[in-house]
N, C-alpha and C positions, 0 to 999 in steps of 0.2 A: 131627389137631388136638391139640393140648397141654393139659392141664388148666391153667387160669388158677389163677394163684398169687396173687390178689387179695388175697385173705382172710389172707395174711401182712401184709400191706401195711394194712390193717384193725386185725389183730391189735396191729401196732406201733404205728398212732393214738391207739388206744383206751389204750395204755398211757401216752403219753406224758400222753395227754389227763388220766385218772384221773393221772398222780405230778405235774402242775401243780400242782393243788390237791385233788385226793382227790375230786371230783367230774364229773360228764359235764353239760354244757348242751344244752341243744337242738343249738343250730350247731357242736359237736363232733360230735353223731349225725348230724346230716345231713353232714355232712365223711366221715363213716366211711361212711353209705348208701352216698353218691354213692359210691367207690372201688367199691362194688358193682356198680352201674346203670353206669356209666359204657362197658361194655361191649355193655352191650343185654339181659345173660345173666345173672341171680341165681344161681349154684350152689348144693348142696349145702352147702360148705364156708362161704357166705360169708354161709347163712342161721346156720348153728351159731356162727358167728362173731358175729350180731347176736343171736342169740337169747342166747347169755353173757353179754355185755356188756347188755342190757338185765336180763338176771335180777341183775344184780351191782349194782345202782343200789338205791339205799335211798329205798323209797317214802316218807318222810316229808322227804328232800328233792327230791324230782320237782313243780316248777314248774308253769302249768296249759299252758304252751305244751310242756315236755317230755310232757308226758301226752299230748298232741295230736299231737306225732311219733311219739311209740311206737306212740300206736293207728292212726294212717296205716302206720306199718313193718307192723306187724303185720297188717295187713289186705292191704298190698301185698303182701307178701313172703311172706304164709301160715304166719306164724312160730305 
């Protein structure tokens, strides 16, 4: 079995998502999740991958619907 290279794929979202406008929405995180789940399999790589990009959000613009993803991610995914 191959190690899933998801978490590249992840990694390049989140980038483009942030040089849009310097910020992550809700439906950009769940965009980046899903490429996660979409397998059935969360790895290693692809919780490190959301655990960055959630750390990298600046709490004083986190919306109450983003808040409400992050702590579902975080609960799913054991971050």
């Amino acid at each position: 079995m191959t190690e899933s290279r998801d978490y590249l794929e992840m990694t390049f979202r989140s980038i483009e998502c942030f040089a849009d406008d310097g910020k992550l929405d809700a439906d950009e995180l769940m965009t980046i999740a899903n490429i996660a789940l979409r397998d059935g399999v969360v790895d290693d790589n692809e919780k490190r991958v959301l655990k960055n990009i959630i750390a990298r959000l600046n709490p004083e613009e986190l919306d109450e619907e983003l808040q409400e993803k992050i702590r579902g991610l975080t609960t799913l995914f054991d971050l």
